[in-house]
PyMOL Python script that loads the backbone (N, CA, C, O; Angstrom):
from pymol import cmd

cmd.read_pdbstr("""\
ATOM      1  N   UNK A   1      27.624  29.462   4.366  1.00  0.00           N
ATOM      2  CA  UNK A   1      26.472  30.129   3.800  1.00  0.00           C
ATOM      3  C   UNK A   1      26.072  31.283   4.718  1.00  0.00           C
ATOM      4  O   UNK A   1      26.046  31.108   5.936  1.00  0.00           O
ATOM      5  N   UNK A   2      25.782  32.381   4.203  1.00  0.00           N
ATOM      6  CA  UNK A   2      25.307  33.630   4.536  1.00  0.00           C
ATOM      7  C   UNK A   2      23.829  33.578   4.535  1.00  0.00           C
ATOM      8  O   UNK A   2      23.157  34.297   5.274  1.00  0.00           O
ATOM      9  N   UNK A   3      23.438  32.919   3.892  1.00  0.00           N
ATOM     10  CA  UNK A   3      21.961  33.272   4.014  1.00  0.00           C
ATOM     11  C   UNK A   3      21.126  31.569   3.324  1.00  0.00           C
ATOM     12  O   UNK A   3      21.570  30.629   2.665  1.00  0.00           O
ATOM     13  N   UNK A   4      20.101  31.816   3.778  1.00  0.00           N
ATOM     14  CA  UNK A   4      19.441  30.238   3.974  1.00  0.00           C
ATOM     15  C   UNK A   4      19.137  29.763   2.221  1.00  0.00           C
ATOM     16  O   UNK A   4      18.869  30.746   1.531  1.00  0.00           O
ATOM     17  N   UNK A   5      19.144  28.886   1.721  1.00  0.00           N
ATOM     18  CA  UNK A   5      18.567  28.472   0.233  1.00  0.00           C
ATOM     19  C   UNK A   5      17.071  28.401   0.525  1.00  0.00           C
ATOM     20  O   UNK A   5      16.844  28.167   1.712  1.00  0.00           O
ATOM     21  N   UNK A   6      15.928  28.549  -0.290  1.00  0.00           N
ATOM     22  CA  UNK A   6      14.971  28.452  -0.610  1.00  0.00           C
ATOM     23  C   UNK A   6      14.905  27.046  -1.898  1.00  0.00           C
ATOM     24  O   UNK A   6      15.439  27.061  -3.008  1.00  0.00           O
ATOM     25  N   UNK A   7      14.146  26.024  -1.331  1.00  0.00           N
ATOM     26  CA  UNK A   7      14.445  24.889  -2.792  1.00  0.00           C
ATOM     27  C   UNK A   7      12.952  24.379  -2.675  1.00  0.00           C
ATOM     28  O   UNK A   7      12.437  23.811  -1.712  1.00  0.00           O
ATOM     29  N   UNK A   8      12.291  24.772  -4.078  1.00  0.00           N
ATOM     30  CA  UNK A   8      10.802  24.064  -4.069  1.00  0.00           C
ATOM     31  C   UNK A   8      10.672  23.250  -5.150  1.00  0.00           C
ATOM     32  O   UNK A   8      10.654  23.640  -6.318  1.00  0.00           O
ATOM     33  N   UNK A   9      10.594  22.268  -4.829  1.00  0.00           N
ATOM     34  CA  UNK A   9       9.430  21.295  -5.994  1.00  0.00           C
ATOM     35  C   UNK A   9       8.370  21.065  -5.873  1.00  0.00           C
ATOM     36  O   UNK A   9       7.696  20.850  -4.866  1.00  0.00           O
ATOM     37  N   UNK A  10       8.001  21.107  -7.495  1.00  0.00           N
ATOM     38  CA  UNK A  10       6.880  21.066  -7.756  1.00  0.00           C
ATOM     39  C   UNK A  10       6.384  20.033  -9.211  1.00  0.00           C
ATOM     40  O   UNK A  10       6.982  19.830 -10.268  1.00  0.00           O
ATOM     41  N   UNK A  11       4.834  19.450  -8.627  1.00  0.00           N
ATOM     42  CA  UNK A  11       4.980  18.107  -9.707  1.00  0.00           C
ATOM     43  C   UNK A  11       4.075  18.832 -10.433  1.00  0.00           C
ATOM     44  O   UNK A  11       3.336  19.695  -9.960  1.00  0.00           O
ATOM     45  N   UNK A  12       4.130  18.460 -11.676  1.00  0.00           N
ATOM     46  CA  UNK A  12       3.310  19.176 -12.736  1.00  0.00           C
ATOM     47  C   UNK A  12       2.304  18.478 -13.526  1.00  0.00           C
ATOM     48  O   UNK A  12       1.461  18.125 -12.702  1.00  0.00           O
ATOM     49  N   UNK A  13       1.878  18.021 -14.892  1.00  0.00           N
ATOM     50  CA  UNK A  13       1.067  17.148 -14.990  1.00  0.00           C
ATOM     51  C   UNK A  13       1.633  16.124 -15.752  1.00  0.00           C
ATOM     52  O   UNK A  13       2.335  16.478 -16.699  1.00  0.00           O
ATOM     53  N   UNK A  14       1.396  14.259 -15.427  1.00  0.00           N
ATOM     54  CA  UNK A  14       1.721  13.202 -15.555  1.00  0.00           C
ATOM     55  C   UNK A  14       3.475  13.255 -14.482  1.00  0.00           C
ATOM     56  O   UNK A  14       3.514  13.461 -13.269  1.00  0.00           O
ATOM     57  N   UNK A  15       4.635  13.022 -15.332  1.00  0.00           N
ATOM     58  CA  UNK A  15       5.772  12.709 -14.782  1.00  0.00           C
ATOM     59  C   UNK A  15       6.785  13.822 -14.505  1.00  0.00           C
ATOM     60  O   UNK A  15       7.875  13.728 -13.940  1.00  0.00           O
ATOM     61  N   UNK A  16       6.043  15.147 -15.150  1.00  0.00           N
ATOM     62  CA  UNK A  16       6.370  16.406 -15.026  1.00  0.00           C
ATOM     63  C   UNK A  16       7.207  16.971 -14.004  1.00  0.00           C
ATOM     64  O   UNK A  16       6.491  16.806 -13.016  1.00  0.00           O
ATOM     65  N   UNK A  17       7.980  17.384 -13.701  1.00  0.00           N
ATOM     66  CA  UNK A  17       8.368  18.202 -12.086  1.00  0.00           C
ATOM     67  C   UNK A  17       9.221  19.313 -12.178  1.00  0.00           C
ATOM     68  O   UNK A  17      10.057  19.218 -13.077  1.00  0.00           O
ATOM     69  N   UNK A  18       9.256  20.507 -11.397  1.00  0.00           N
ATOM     70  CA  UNK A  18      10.016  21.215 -11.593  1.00  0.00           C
ATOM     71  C   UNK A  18      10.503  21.558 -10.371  1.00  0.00           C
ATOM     72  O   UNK A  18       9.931  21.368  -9.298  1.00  0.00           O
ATOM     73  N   UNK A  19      12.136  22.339 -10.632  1.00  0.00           N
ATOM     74  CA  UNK A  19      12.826  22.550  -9.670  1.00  0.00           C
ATOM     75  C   UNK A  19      12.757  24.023  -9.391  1.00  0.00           C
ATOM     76  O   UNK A  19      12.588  24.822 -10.312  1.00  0.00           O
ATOM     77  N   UNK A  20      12.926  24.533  -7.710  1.00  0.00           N
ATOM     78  CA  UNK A  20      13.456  25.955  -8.336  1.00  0.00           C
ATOM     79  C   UNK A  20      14.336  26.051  -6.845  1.00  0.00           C
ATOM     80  O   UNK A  20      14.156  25.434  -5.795  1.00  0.00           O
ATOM     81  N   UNK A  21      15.209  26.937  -7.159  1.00  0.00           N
ATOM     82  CA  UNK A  21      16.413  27.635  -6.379  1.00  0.00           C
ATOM     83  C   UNK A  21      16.342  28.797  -6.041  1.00  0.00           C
ATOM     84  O   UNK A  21      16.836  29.667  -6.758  1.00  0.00           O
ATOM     85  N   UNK A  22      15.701  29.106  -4.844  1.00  0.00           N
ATOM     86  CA  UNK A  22      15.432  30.892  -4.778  1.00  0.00           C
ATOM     87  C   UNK A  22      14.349  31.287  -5.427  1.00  0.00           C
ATOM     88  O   UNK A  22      14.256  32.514  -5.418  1.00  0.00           O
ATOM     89  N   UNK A  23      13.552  30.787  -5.945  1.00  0.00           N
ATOM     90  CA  UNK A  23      12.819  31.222  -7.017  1.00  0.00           C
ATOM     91  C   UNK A  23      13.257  31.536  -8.168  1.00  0.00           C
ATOM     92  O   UNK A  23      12.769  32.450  -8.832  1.00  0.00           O
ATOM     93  N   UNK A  24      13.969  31.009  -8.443  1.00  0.00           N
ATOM     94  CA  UNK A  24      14.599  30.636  -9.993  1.00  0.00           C
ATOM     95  C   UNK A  24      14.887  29.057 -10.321  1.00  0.00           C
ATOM     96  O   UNK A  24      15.487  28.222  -9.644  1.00  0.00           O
ATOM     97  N   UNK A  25      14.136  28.920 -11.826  1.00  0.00           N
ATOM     98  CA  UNK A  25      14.224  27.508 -11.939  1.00  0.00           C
ATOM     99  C   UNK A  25      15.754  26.921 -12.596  1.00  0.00           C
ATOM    100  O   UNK A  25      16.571  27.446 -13.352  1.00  0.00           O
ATOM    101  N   UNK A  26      15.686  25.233 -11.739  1.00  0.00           N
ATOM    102  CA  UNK A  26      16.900  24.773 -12.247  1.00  0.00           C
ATOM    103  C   UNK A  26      16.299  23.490 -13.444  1.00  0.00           C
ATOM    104  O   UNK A  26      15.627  22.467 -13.313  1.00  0.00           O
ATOM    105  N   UNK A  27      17.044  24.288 -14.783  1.00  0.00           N
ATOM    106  CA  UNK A  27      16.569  23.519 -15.453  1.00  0.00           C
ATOM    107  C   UNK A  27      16.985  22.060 -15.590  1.00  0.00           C
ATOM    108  O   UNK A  27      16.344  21.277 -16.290  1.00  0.00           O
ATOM    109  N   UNK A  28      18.422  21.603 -14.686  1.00  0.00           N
ATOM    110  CA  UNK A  28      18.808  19.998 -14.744  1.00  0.00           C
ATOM    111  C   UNK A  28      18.499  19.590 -13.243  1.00  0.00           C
ATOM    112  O   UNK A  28      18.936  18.646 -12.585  1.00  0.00           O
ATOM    113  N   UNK A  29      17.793  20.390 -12.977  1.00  0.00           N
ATOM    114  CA  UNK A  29      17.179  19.612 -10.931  1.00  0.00           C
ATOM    115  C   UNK A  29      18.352  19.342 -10.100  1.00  0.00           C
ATOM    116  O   UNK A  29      18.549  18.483  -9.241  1.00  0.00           O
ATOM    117  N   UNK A  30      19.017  20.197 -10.522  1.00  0.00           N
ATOM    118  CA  UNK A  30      19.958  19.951  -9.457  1.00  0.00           C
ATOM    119  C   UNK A  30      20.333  21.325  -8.573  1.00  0.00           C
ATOM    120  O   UNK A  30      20.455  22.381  -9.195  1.00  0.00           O
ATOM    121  N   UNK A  31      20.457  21.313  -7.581  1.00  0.00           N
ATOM    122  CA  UNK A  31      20.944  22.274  -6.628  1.00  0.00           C
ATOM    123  C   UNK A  31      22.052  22.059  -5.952  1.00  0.00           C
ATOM    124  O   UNK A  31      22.259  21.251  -5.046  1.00  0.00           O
ATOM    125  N   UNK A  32      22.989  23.088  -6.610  1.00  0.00           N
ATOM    126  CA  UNK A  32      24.047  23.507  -5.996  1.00  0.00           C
ATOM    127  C   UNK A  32      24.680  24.382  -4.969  1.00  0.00           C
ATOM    128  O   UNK A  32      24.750  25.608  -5.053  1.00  0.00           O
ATOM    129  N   UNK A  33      25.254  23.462  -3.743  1.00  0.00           N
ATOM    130  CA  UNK A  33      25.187  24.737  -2.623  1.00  0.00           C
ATOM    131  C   UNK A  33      26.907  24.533  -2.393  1.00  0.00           C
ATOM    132  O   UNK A  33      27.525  23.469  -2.371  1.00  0.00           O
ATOM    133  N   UNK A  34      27.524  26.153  -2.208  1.00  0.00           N
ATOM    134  CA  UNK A  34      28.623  25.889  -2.300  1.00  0.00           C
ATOM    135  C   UNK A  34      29.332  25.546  -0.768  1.00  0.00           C
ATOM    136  O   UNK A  34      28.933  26.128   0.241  1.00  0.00           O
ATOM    137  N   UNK A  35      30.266  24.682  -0.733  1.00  0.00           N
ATOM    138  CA  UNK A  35      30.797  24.177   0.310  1.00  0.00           C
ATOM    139  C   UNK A  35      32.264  24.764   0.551  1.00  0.00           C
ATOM    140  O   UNK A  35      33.291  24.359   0.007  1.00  0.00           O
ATOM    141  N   UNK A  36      32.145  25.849   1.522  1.00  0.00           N
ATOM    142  CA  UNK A  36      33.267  26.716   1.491  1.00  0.00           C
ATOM    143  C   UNK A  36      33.937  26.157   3.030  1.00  0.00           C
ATOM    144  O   UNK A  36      33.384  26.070   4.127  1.00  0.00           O
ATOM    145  N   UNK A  37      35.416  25.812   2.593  1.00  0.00           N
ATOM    146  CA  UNK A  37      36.340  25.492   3.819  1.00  0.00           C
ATOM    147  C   UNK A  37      36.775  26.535   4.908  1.00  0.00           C
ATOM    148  O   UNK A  37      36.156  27.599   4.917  1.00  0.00           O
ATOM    149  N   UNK A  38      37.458  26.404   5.536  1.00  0.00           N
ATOM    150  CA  UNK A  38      38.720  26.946   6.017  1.00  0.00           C
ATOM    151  C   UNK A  38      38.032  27.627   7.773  1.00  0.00           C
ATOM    152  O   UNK A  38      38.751  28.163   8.616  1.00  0.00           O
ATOM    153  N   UNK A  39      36.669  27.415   7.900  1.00  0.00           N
ATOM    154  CA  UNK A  39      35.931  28.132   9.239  1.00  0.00           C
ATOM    155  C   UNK A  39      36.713  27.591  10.123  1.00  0.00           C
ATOM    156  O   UNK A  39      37.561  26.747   9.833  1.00  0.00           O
ATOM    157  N   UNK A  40      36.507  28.015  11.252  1.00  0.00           N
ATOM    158  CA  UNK A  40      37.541  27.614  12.705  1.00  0.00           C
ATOM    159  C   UNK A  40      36.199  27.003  13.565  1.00  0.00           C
ATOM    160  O   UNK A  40      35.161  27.613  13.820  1.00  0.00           O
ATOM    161  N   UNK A  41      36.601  25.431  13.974  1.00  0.00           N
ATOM    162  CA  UNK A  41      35.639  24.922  14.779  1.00  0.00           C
ATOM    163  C   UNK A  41      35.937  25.586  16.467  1.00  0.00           C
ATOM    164  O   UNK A  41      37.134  25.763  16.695  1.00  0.00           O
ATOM    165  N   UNK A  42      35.080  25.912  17.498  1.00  0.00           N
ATOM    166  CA  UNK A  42      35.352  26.461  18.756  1.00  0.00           C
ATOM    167  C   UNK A  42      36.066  24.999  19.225  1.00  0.00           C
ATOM    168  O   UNK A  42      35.731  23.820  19.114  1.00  0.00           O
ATOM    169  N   UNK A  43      37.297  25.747  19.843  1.00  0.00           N
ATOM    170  CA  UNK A  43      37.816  24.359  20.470  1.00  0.00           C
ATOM    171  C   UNK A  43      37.220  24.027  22.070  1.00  0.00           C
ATOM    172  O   UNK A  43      36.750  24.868  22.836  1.00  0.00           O
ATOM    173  N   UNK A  44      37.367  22.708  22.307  1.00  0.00           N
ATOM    174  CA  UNK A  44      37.029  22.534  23.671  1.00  0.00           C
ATOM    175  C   UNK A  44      37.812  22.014  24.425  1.00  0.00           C
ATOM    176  O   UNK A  44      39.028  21.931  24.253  1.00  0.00           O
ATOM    177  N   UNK A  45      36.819  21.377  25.869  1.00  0.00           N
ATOM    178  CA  UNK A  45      38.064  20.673  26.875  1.00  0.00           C
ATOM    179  C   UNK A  45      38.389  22.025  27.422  1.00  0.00           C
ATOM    180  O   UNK A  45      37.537  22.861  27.720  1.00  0.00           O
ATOM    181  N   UNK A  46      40.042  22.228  27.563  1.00  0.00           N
ATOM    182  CA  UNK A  46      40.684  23.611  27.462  1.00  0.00           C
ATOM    183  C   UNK A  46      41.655  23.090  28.997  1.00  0.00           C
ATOM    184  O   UNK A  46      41.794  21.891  29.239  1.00  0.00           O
ATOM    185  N   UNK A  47      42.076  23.852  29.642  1.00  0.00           N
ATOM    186  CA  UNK A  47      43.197  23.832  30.732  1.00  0.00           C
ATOM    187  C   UNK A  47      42.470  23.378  31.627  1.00  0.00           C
ATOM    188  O   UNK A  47      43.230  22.650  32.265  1.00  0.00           O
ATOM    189  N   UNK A  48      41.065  23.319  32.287  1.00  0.00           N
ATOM    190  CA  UNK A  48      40.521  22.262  33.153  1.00  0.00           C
ATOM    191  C   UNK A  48      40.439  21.186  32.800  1.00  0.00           C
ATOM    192  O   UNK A  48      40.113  20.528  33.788  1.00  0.00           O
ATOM    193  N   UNK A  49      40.552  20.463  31.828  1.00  0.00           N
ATOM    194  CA  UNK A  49      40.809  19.463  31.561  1.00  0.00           C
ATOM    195  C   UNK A  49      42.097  18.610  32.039  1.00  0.00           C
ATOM    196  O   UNK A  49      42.264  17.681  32.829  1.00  0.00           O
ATOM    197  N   UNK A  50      43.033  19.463  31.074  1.00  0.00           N
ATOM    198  CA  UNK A  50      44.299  18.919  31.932  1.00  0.00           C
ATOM    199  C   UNK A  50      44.315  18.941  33.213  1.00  0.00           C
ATOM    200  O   UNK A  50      43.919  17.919  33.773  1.00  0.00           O
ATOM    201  N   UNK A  51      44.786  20.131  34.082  1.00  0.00           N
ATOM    202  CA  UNK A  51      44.244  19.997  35.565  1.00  0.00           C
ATOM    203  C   UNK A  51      44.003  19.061  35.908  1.00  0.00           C
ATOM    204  O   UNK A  51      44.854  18.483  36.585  1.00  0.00           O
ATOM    205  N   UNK A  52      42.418  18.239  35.571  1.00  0.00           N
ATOM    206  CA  UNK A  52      41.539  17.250  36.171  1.00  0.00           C
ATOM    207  C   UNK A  52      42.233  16.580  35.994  1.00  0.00           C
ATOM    208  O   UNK A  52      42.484  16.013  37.057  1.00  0.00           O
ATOM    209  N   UNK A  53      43.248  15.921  34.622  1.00  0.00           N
ATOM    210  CA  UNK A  53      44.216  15.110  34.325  1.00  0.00           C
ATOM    211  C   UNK A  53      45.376  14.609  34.793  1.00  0.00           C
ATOM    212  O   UNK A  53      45.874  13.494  34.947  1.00  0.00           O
ATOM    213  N   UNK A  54      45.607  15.489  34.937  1.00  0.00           N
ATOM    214  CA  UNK A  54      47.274  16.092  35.909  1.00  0.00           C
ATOM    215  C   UNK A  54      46.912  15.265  37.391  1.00  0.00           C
ATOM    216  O   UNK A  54      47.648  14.392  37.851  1.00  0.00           O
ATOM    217  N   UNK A  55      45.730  15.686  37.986  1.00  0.00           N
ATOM    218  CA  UNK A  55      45.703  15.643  39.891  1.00  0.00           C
ATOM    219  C   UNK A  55      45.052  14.200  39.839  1.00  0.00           C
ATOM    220  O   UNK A  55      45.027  13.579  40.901  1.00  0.00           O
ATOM    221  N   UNK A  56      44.479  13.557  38.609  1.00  0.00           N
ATOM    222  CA  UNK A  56      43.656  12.385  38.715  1.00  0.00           C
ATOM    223  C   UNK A  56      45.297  11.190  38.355  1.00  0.00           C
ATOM    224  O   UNK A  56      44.938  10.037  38.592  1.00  0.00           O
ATOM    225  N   UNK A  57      46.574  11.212  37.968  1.00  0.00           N
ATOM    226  CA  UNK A  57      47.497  11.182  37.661  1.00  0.00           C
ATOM    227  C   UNK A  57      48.079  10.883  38.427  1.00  0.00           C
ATOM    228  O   UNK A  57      48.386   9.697  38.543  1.00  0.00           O
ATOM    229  N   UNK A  58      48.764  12.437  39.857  1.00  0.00           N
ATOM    230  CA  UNK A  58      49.115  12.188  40.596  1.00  0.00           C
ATOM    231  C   UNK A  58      48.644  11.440  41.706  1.00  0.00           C
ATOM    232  O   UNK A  58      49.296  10.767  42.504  1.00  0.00           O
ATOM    233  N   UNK A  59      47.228  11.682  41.639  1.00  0.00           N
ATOM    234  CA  UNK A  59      46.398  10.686  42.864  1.00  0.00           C
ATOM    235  C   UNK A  59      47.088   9.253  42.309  1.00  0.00           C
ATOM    236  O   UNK A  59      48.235   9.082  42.721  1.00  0.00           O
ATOM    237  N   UNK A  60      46.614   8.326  41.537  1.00  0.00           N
ATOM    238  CA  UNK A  60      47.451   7.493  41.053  1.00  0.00           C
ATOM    239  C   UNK A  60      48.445   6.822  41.676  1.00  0.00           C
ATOM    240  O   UNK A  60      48.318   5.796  42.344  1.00  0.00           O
ATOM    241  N   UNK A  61      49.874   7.685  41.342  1.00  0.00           N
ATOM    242  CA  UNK A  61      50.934   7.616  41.279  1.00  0.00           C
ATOM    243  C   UNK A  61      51.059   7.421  43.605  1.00  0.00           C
ATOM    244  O   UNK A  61      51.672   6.666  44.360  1.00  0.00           O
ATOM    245  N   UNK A  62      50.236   8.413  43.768  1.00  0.00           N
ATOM    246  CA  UNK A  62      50.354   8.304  45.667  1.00  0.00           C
ATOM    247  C   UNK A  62      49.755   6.889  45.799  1.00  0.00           C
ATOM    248  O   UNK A  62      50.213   6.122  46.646  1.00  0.00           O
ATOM    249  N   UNK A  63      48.793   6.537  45.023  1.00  0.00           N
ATOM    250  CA  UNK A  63      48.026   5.296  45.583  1.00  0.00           C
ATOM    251  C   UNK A  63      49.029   4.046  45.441  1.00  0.00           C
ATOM    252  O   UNK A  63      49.129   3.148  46.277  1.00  0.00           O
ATOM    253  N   UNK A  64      49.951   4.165  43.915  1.00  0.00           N
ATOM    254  CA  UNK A  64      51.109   3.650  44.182  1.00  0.00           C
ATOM    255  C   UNK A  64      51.909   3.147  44.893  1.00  0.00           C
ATOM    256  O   UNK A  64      52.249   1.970  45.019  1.00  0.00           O
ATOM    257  N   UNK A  65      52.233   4.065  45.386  1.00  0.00           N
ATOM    258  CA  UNK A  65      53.930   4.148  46.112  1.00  0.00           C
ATOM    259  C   UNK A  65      53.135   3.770  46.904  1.00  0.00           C
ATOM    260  O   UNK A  65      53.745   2.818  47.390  1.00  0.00           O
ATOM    261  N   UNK A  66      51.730   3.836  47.657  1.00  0.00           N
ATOM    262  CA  UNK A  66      51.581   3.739  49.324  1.00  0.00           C
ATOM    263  C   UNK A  66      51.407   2.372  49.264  1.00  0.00           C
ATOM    264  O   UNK A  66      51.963   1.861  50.236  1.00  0.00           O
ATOM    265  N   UNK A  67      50.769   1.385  48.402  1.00  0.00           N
ATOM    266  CA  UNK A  67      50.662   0.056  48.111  1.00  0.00           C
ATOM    267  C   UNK A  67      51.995  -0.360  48.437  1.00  0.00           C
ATOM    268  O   UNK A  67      52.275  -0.963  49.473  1.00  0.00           O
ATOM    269  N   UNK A  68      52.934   0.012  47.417  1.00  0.00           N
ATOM    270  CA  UNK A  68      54.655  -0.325  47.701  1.00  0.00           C
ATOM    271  C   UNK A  68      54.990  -0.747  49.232  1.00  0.00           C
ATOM    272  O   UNK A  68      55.211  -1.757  49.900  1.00  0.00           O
ATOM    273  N   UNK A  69      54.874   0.830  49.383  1.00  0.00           N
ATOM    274  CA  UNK A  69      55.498   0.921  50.814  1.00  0.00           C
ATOM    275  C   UNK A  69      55.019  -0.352  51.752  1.00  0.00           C
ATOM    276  O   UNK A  69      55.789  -1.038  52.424  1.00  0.00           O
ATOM    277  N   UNK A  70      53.704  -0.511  51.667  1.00  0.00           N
ATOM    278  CA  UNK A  70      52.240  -1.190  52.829  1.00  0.00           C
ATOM    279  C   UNK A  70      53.104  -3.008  52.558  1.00  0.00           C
ATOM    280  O   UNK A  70      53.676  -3.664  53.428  1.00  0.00           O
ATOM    281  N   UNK A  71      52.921  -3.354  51.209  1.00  0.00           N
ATOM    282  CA  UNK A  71      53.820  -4.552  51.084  1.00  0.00           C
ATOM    283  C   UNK A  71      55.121  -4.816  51.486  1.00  0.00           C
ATOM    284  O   UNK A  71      55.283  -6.029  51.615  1.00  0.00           O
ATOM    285  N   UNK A  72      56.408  -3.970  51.811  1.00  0.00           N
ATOM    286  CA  UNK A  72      57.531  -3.735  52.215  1.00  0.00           C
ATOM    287  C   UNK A  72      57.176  -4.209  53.707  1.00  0.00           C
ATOM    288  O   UNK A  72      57.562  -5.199  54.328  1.00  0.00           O
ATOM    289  N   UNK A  73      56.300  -3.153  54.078  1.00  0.00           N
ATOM    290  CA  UNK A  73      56.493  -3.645  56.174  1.00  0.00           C
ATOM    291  C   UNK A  73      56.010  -4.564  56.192  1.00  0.00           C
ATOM    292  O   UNK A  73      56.363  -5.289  57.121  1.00  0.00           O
ATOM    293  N   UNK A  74      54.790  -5.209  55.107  1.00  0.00           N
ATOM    294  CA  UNK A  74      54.539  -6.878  55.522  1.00  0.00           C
ATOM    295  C   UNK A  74      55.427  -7.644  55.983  1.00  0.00           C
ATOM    296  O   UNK A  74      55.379  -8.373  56.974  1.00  0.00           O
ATOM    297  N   UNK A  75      56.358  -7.447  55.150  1.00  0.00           N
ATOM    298  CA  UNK A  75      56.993  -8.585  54.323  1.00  0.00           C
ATOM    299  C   UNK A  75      58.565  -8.256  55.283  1.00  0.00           C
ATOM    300  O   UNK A  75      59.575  -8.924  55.060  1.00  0.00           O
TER     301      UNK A  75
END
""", "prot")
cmd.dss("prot")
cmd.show_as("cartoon", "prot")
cmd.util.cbc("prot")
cmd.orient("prot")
């Protein structure tokens, strides 16, 4: 949407009510707003992410092997 809808009701007398769209009335009360696809959501995350991923990974992988190793000279 390009520009905002305007939608007023209004009750009239006993069970009465009316709709309007812009200031134009809808004579079955219903308002139709069109739902147009295809926009591009901003992506996130991005290459610091990975990074953080990547070095939180290799930390890991050192804490690893040094466990390995530490049990080997026990033993």
């Amino acid at each position: 949407m390009t520009d905002p809808i305007k939608v007023t009701i209004t009750k009239g007398e006993g069970e009465e009510w009316t709709v309007k769209k812009n200031n134009t009335a809808e004579d079955d009360k219903i308002i139709d707003v069109e739902n147009s696809t295809g926009s591009l959501l901003p992506s996130t995350g991005g290459r610091g992410a990975i990074a953080f991923a990547v070095i939180a990974a290799l930390l890991v992988f050192g804490v690893v092997v040094s466990f390995i190793r530490d049990k080997r000279k026990e033993a």
